[in-house]
C-alpha positions in Angstrom: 68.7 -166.8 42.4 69.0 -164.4 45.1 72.2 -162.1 44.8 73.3 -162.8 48.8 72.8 -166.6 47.6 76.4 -168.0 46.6 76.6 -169.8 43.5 76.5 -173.3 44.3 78.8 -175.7 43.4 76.6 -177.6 40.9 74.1 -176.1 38.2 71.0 -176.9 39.3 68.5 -178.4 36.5 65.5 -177.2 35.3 62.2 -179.4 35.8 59.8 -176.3 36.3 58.3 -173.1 34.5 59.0 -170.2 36.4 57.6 -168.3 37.8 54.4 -170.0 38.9 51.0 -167.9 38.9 50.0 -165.7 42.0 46.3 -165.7 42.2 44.1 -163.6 43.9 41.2 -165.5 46.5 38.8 -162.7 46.8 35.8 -165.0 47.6 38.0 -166.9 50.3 39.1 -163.4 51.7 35.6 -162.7 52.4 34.4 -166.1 53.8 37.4 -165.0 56.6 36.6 -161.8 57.0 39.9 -160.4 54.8 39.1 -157.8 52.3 39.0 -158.5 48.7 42.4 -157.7 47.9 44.0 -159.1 50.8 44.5 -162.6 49.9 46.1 -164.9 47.3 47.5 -168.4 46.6 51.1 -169.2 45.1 49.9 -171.5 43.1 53.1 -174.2 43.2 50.7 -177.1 42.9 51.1 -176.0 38.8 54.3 -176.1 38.1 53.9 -179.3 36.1 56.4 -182.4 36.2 54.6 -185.4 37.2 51.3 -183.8 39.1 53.6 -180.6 40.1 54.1 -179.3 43.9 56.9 -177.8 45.7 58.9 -180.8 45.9 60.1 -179.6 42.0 62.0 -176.9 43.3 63.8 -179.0 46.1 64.5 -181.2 42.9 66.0 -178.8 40.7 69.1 -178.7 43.2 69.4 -181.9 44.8 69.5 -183.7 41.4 71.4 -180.8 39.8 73.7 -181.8 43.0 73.2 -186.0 42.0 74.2 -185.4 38.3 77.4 -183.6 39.3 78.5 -186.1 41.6 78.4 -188.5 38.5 74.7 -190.4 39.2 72.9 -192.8 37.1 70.6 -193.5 39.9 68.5 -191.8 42.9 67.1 -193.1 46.0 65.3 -191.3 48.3 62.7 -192.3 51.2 59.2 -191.0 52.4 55.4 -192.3 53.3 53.8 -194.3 51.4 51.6 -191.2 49.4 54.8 -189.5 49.8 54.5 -186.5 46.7 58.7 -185.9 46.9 59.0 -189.9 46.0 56.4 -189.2 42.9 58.4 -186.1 42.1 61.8 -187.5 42.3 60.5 -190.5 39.8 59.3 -187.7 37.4 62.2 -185.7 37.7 64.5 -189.4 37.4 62.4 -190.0 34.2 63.0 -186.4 32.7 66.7 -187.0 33.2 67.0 -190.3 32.9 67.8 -192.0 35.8 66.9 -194.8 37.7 64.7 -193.8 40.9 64.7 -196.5 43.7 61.8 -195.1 46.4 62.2 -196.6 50.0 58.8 -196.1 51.5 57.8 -196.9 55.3 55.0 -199.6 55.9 53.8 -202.5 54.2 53.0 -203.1 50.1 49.2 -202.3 49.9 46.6 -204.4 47.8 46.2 -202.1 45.5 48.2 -199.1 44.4 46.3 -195.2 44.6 47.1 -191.8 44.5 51.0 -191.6 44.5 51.7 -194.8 44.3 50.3 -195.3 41.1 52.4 -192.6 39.3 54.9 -193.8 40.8 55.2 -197.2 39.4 53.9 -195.4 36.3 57.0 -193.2 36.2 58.9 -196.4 36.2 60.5 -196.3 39.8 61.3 -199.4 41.5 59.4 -199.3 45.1 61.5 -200.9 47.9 59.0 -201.6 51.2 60.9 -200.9 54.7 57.9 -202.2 56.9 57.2 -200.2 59.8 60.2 -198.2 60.9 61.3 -195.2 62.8 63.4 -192.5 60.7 66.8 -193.9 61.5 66.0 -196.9 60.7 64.6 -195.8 57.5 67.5 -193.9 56.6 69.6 -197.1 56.7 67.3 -198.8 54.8 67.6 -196.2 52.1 71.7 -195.9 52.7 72.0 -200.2 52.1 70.3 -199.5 48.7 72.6 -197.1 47.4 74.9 -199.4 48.8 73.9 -201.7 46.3 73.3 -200.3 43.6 77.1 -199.2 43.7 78.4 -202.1 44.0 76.5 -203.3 41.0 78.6 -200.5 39.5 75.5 -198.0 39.4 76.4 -194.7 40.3 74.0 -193.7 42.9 73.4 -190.8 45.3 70.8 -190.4 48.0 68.4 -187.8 48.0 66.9 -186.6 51.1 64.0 -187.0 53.1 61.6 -184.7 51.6 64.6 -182.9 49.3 64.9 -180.9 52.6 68.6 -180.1 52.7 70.0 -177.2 52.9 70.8 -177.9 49.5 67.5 -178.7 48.4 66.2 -175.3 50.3 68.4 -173.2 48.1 65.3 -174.1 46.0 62.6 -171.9 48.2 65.1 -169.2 48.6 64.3 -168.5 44.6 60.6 -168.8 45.4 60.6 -166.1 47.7 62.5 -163.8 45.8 60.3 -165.2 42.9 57.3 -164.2 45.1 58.6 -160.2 46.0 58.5 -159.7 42.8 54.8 -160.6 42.4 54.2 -159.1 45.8 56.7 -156.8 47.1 53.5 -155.4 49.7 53.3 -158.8 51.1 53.3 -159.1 54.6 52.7 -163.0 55.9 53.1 -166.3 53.3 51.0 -169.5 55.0 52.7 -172.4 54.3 52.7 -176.1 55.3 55.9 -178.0 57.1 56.7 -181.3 56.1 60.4 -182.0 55.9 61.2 -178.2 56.5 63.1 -177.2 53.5 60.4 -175.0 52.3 59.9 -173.0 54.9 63.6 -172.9 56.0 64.2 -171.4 52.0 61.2 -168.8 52.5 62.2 -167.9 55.7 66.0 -167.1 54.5 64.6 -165.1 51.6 61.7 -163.5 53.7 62.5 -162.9 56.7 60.9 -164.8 60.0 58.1 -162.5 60.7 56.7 -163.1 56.7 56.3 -166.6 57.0 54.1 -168.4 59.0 54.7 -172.0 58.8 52.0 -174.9 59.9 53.1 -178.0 61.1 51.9 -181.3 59.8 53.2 -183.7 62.2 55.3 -185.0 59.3 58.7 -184.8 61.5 58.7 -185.0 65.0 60.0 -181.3 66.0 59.5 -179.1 62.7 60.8 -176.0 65.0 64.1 -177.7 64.9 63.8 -179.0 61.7 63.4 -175.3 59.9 65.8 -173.6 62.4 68.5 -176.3 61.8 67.8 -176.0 57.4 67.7 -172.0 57.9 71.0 -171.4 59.8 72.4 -173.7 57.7 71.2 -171.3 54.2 72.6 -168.5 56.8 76.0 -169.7 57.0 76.5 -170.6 53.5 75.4 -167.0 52.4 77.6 -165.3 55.0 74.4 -163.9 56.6 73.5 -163.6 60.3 71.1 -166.4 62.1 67.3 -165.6 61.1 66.2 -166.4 64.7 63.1 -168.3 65.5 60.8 -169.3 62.8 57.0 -168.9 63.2 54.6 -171.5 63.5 51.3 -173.1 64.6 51.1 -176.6 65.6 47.7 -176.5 66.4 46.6 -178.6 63.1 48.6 -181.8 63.7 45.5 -183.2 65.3 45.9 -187.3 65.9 49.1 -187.2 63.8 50.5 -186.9 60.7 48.1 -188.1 58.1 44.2 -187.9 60.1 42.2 -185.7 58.7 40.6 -183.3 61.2 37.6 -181.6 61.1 39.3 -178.4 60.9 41.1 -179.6 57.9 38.2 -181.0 56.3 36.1 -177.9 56.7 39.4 -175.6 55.4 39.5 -178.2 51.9 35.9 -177.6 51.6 35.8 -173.9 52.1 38.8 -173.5 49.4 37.0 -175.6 47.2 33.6 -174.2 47.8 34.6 -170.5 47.1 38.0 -170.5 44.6 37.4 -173.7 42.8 41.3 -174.7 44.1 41.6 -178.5 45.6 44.0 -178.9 48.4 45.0 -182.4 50.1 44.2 -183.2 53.4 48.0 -183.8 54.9 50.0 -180.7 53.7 48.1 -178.0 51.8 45.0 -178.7 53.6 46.5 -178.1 57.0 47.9 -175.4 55.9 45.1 -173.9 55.2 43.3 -174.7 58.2 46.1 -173.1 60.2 45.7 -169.9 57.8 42.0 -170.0 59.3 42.8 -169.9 62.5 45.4 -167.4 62.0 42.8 -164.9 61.0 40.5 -165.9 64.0 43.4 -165.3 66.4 44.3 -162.3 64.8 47.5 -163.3 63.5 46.6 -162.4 60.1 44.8 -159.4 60.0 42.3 -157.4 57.1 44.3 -154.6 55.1 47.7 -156.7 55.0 48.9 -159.3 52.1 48.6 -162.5 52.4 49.7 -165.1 50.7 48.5 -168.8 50.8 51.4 -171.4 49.1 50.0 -174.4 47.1 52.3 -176.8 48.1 50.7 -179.4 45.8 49.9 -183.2 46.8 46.2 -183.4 44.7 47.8 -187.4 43.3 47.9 -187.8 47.5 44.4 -186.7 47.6 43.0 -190.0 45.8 45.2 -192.4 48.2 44.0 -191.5 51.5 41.8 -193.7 53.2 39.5 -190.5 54.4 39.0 -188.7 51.3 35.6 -189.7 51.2 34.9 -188.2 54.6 35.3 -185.1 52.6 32.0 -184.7 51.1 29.7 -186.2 54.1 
């Protein structure tokens, strides 16, 4: 951890192998016009627990946090292919707690992608019907609620493990990643929930991280600015200012694939081998694309590419096949 980073006030668990590879894309470089040398990927889609993705390191902290409160059982929210619910029900079978995932919409016929390791990993799915994040919340709130009072210790987990909490986790990713790159000069990365890129952006610095939103929350430039001042305060250091980010790859809204998207998954396929989703890792990957066509991201500099994870997501989406036509 960081040495501006206070300790916390609970030791955070290990779930993960650290650190997690830095590869170089030198056939992606060229297909954008980057030279050789100029691009990689962060390669957080291998960290391991239950599929892997950046939801581990979130995890490490916000359970470390649940444990020391005293839990014997987790509940947490997201979408229905949400990769933080499969992670927390990894991460609650590793430590052995009960995981209770409140997920928005309706129970589908058939269970895919991350819903399927999820009720493999043994969590009990709760269905909140079509609902707007407050009510949501509450939904996820009356669990715990009753859990407790079935005398089950329980804490909530957060949306996405994005609190500042959970961030502290990408705040030892990018330190993790200086050390692999001290030359680097921009890190791509998608925005769900925002604790990522709040936690890089407090290690990094604004200008070296370039965030792409998803559509996953409704304003991701407040999300990350409200997580990073919050890492700011509790280290004692000054406000980061205003976090960078293209918004340009929401398209129709969270979850639609674009074409933009679809081409970027194919192109990162079709030159590194490397399988990104179409929600997160794909759109960030798409917005790295038009980073370089805008100029944003430039041939000679370091760039790094972070694989989220989300490949279990990849098999539950109703346009994956649109992929390959």
């Amino acid at each position: 951890m960081p040495e501006h980073l206070p300790a916390p006030v609970h030791q955070p668990v290990v779930l993960g192998s650290w650190p997690t590879p830095l590869e170089p894309a030198p056939r992606l470089a060229q297909a954008l016009g980057l030279g050789p040398e100029d691009l990689w990927v962060k390669r957080d889609d291998l960290i391991g627990l239950g599929g892997g993705g950046n939801k581990v390191r979130k995890l490490e902290h916000t359970l470390g946090a649940a444990l020391a409160a005293g839990a014997a059982a987790v509940v947490t929210s997201g979408a229905p292919q949400s990769n933080h619910a499969r992670l927390t029900a990894a991460a609650a079978s590793r430590l052995g707690l009960q995981a209770v995932l409140v997920l928005e919409g309706d129970e589908p016929a058939e269970a895919r992608g991350n819903l399927l390791l999820d009720a493999l990993l043994g969590a009990r799915i709760v269905w909140a019907g079509e609902v707007d994040p407050t009510t949501l919340a509450a939904r996820v709130e009356r669990e715990a609620e009753s859990l407790r009072e079935n005398g089950t210790p329980t804490e909530v987990i957060p949306f996405g493990g994005s609190s500042v909490v959970g961030a502290r986790g990408y705040v030892a990713a990018g330190a993790e990643l200086l050390t692999q790159a001290p030359d680097l000069t921009t890190v791509v990365t998608a925005i769900g929930s925002g604790g990522t890129m709040a936690g890089l952006v407090h290690a990094l610095g604004v200008d070296r991280v370039l965030g792409v939103d998803t559509g996953a929350v409704q304003d991701a430039q407040a999300r990350v600015s409200d997580l990073a001042r919050g890492l700011a305060r509790e280290a004692g250091t000054a406000d980061p200012g205003r976090p960078r980010m293209r918004h340009d790859q929401v398209g129709e809204g969270y979850g639609v694939l674009t074409p933009a998207v679809a081409e970027a998954v194919a192109l990162v396929a079709r030159t590194e081998g490397i399988v990104l989703d179409p929600v997160y890792t794909g759109r960030a990957a798409a917005g790295l694309v038009a980073a370089v066509r805008a100029g944003d991201v430039a041939a000679g500099e370091r760039t790094v590419l972070l694989h989220s994870g989300g490949l279990p997501g990849l098999f539950g989406h109703p346009q994956a096949p649109e992929l390959v036509r």
